[in-house]
C-alpha positions as CSV (number, residue, x, y, z in Angstrom):
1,X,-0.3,4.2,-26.1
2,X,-3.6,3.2,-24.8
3,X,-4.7,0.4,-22.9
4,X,-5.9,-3.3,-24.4
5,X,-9.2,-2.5,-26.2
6,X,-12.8,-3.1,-24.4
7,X,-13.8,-6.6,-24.5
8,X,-16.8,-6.8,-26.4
9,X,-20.3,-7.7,-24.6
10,X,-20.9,-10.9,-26.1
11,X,-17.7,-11.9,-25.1
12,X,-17.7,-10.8,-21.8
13,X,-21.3,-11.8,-20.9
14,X,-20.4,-15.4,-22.2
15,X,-17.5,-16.3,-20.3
16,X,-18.5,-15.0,-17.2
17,X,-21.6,-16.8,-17.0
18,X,-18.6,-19.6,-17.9
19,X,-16.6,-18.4,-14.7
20,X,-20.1,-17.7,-12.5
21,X,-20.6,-21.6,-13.3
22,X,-17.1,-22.3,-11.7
23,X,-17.5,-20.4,-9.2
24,X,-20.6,-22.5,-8.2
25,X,-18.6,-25.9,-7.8
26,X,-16.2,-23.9,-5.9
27,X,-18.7,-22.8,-3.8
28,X,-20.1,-26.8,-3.5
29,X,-16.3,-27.7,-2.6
30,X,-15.5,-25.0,-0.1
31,X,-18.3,-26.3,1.6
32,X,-18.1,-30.2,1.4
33,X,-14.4,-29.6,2.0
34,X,-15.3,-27.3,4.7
35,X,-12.7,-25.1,3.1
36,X,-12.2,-20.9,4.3
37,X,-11.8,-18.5,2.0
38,X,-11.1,-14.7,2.7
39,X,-10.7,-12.8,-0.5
40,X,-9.7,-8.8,-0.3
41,X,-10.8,-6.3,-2.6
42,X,-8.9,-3.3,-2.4
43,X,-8.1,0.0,-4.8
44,X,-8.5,4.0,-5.5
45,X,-12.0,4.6,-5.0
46,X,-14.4,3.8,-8.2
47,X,-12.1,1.0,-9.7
48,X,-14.6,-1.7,-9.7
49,X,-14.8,-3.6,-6.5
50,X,-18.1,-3.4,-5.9
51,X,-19.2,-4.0,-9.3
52,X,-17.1,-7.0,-9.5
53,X,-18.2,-8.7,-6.0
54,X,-21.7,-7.9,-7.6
55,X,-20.7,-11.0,-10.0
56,X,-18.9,-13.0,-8.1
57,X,-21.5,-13.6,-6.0
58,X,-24.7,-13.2,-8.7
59,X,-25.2,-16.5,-8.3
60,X,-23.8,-17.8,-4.9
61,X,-25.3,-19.3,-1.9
62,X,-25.2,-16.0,1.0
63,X,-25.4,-18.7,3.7
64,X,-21.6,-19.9,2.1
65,X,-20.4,-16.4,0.6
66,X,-20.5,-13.5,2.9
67,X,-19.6,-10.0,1.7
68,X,-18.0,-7.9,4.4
69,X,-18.1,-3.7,4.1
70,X,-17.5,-2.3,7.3
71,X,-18.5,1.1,8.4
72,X,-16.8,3.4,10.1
73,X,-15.3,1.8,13.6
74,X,-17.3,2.9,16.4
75,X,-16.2,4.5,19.5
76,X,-15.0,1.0,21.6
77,X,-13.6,-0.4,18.0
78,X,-11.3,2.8,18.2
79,X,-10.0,1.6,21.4
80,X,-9.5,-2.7,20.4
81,X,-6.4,-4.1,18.7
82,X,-7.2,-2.6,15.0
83,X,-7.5,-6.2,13.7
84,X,-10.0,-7.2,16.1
85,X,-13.1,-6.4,14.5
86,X,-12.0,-7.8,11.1
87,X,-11.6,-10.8,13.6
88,X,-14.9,-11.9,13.9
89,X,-15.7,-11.8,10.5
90,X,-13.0,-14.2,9.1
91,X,-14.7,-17.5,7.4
92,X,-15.5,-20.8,9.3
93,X,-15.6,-24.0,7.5
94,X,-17.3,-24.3,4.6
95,X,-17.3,-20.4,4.2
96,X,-16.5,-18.2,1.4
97,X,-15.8,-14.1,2.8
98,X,-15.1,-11.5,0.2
99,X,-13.9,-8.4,2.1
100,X,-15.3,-4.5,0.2
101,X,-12.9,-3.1,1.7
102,X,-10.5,-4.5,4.9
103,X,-7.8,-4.1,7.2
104,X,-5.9,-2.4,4.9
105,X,-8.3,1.1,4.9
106,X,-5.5,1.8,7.8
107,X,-2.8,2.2,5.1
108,X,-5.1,3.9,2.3
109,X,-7.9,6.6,3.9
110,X,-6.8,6.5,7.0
111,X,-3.0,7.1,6.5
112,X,-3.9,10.0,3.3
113,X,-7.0,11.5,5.2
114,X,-5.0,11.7,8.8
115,X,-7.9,9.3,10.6
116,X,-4.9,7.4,12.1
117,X,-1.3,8.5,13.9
118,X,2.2,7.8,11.9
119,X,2.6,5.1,15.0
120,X,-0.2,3.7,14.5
121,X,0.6,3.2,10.5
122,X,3.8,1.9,11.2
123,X,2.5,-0.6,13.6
124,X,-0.1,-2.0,10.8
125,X,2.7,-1.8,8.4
126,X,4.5,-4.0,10.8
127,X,1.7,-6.2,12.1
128,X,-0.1,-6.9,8.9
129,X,1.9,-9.3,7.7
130,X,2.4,-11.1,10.9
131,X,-1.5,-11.4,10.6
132,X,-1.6,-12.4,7.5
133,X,0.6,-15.6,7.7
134,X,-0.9,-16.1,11.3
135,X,-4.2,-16.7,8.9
136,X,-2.6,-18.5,5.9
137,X,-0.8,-20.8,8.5
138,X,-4.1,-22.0,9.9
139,X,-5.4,-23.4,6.3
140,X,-7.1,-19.9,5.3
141,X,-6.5,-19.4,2.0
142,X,-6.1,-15.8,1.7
143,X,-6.3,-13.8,-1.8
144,X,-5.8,-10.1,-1.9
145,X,-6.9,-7.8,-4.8
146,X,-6.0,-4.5,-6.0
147,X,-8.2,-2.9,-8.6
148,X,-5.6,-0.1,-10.5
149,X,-7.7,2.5,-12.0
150,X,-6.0,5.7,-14.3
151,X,-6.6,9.1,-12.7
152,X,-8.4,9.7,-15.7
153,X,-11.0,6.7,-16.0
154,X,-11.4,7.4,-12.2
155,X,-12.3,11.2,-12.2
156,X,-14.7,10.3,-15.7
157,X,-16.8,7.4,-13.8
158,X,-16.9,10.2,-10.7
159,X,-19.1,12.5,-13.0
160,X,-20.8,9.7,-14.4
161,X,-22.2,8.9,-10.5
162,X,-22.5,12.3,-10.0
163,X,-25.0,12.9,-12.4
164,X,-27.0,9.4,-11.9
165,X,-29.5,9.6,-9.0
166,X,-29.6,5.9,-8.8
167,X,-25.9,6.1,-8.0
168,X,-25.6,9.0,-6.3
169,X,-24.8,7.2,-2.9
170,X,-21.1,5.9,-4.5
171,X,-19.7,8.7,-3.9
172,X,-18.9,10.5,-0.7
173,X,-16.6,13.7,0.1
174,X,-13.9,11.5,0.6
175,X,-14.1,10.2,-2.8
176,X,-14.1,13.6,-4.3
177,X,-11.5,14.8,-2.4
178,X,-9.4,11.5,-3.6
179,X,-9.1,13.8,-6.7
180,X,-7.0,16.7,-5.4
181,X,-4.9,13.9,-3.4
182,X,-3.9,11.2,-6.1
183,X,-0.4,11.2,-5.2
184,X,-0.6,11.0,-1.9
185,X,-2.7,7.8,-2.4
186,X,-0.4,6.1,-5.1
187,X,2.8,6.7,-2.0
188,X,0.5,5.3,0.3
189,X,0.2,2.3,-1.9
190,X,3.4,1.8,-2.5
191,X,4.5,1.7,0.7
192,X,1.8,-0.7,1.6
193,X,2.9,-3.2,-1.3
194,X,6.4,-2.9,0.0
195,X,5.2,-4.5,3.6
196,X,2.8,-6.5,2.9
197,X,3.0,-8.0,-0.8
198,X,4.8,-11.1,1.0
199,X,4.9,-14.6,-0.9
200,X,2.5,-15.9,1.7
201,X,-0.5,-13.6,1.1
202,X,0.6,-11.9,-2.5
203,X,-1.1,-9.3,-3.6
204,X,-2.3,-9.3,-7.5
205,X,-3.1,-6.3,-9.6
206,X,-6.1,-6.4,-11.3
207,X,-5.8,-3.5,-14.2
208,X,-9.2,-2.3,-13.9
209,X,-10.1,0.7,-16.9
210,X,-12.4,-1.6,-18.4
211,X,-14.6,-3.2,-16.0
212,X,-15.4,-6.0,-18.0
213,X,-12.2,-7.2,-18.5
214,X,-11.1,-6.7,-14.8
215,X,-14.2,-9.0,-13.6
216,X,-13.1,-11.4,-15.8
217,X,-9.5,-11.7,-14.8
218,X,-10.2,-11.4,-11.6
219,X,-12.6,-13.9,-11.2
220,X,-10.5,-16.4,-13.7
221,X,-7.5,-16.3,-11.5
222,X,-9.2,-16.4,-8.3
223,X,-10.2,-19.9,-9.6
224,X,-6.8,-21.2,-11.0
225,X,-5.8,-20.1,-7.4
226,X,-8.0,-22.5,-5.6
227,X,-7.6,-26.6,-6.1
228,X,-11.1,-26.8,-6.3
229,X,-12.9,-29.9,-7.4
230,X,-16.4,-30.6,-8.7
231,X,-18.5,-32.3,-6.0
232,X,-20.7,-35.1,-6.7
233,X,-24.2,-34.3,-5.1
234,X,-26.6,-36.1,-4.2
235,X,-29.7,-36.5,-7.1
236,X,-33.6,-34.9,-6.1
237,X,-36.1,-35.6,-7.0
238,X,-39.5,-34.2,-6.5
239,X,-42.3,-36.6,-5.3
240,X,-46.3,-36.7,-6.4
241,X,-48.2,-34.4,-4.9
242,X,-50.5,-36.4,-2.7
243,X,-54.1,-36.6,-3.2
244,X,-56.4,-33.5,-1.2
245,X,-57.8,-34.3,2.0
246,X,-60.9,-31.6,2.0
247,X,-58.4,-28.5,2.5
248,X,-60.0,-25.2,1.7
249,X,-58.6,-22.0,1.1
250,X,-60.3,-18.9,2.9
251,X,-62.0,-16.8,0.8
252,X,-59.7,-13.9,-0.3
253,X,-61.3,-11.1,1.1
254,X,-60.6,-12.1,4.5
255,X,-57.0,-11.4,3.8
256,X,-55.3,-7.9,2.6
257,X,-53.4,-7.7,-0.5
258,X,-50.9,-5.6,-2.0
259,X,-52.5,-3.2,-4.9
260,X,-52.1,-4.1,-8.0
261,X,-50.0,-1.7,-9.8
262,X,-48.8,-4.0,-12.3
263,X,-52.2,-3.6,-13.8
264,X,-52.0,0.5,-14.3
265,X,-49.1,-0.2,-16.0
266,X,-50.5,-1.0,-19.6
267,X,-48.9,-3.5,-22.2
């Protein structure tokens, strides 16, 4: 049997403009709350992470929503506590951080791809949750994400980027070679569930072979998570322009402009 049918565009597009709007007076609550919110977005490579944090934040304030993608530690990260450098980029008051990608790249590419010991996995395996309530236990509220994608849906959207120059960059050797080590990955998941799917920082599975539906989902429980409120602000309104005082502009070719290739461009 297949999986529930495609949600049609006009659907889709409808209620997540709906949710975007919601996620706006969350957004105004977090901050006159002064609220933290760390939300993790993890999963097999090309299940719709980034395409979904693309939304979430379409609309958001960046000076209250942060997205964190880390590269690849550097030599003195190698050397800190592995959850120092995610540290500093938890949420203060009045922040919202959505994490592409987090702590837990220790128990997916770094535990298939051999970038970290066996004693170092089972010390994250063991840490992690200590971490994680360590967080929820000082008023973070912590949601965790994990985007399931079908081997088959994955491989297909591969060759899509693959053959898209504009997309191109998605995909690395790692991804490709996430092919030929699919099982590996889905053990490597389970185990990680097994540690760290605790009731204070649950994970939730967001089936993700149609991207439209996972955005939605995602984004709708993400809300019912939160006891958000809508925040009364303050009306503006915009005053008279006052009256010139004898202002002149210089003339305009004292000053260089950009070419204007709108113009070659035709109707």
């Amino acid at each position: 049997m297949g999986g529930p049918r495609r949600l049609p565009r006009q659907v889709y597009e409808r209620e997540l403009l709906r949710l975007q709007e919601q996620l706006m007076m969350l957004q105004e609550w977090v901050r006159a709350e002064g609220a933290r919110v760390a939300v993790v977005f993890e999963g097999r490579d090309a299940a719709g992470k980034g395409s979904t944090i693309k939304r979430v934040t379409e609309y958001l304030n960046p000076r209250v929503v942060r997205i964190v993608a880390l590269p690849a530690p550097s030599d003195r990260e190698r050397t800190q506590w592995y959850f120092q450098r995610y540290v500093e980029h938890l949420p203060a008051a009045g922040e919202i951080v959505l994490f592409d990608r987090s702590w837990y790249n220790r128990a997916g590419v770094e535990r298939v791809m051999g970038f970290c010991t066996p004693q170092e996995h089972r010390r994250f395996l063991h840490q992690c949750p200590i971490f994680e309530r360590m967080l929820v236990e000082d008023g973070i509220l912590l949601r965790k994400y994990w985007f399931s994608v079908s081997d088959a849906e994955q491989e297909r959207r591969f060759r899509s980027r693959l053959d898209d120059p504009m997309r191109r960059w998605k995909l690395s050797a790692i991804d490709v070679e996430s092919i030929s080590r699919w099982e590996e990955y889905s053990r490597a998941k389970d185990e990680m569930f097994v540690h760290t799917d605790i009731p204070e920082a649950p994970w939730f599975v967001v089936e993700s072979d149609d991207k439209r539906r996972a955005r939605i989902n995602m984004i709708s429980h993400l809300l019912s998570s939160i006891p958000y409120r809508e925040v009364e602000r303050p009306p503006l309104q915009l005053p008279e322009r006052p009256p010139s005082k004898g202002y002149e502009r210089p003339p305009r070719d004292e000053q260089t402009y950009v070419p204007d290739h709108a113009e070659t461009l035709g109707s």
